[in-house]
N, C-alpha and C positions, 0 to 999 in steps of 0.2 A: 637140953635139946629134945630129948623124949617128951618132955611137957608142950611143948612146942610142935610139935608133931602130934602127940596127939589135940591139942586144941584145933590146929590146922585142920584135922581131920572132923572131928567131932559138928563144925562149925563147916563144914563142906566150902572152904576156901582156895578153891581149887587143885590141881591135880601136879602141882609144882611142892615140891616135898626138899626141904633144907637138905635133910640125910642122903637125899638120891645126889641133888648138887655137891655137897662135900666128897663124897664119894667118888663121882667123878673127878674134882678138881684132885683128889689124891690118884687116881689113876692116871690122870695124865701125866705127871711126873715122878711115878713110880721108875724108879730107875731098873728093878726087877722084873718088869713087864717089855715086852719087847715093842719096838717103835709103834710097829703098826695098832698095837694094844692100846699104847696110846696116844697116836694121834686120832684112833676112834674116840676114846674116852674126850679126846679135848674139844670136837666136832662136834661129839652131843652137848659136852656143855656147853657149847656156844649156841646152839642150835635153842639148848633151853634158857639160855639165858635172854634168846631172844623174842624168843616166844612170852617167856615173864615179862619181859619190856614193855610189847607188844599189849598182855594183859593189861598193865599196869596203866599203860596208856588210855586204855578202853573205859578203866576204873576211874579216871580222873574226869575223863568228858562226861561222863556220866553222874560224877557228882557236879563239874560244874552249871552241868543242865538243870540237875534238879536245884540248885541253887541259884541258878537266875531265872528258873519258874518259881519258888518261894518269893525272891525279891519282886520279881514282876507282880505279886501276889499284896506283898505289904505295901510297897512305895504309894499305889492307891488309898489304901488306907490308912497310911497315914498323915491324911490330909482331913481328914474325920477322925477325930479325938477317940469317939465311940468305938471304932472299928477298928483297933490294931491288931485285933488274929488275925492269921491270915485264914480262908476257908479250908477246911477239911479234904483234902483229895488226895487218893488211893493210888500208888504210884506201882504199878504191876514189875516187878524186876523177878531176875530168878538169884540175885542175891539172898544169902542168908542171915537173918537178925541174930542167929546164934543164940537165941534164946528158946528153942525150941521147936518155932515155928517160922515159916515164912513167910515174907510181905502176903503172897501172892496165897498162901492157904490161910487168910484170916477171916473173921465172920463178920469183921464189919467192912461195911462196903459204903465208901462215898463216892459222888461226886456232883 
């Protein structure tokens, strides 16, 4: 889990951390903690689990965008035998490649 955490982190994947969710999820049911203790604790996990949702959601349209601009990209050319790359273009996000660097701080620039 600490490998995990820190990859999370290193790879700036956002601000939803495994250890904080766990953590909660044992507070809420800590029978040692008193009610109110944890019905906070169980609040905020919901609260973040909705919010993860929510991210997750945002994550998905956003690939499926950019995958039916590739497809809108290839389907034309592939009616020209010659042409089946698709063109080169630069897709500005503030996601991270994890490799270092980000889409958006790279030195090549298409479009």
């Amino acid at each position: 889990m600490v490998a995990l955490a820190q990859y999370m982190h290193r790879c700036k994947l956002g601000r939803f951390r495994l250890q904080v969710s766990l953590d909660l999820a044992k507070s809420s049911t800590d029978p040692n903690l008193p009610q109110s203790e944890r019905a906070d604790a169980g609040r905020e996990l919901s609260t973040l689990r909705a919010a993860a949702k929510a991210e997750l959601q945002k994550l998905r349209r956003i690939q499926e965008q950019r995958l039916s601009q590739l497809q809108a990209h290839l389907v034309p050319g592939l009616q020209n035998a010659k042409s089946l790359k698709a063109p080169k273009q630069r897709y500005e996000s503030e996601a991270s490649t994890c490799s270092g660097r980000s889409n958006v701080d790279s030195d090549e620039h298409y479009q």
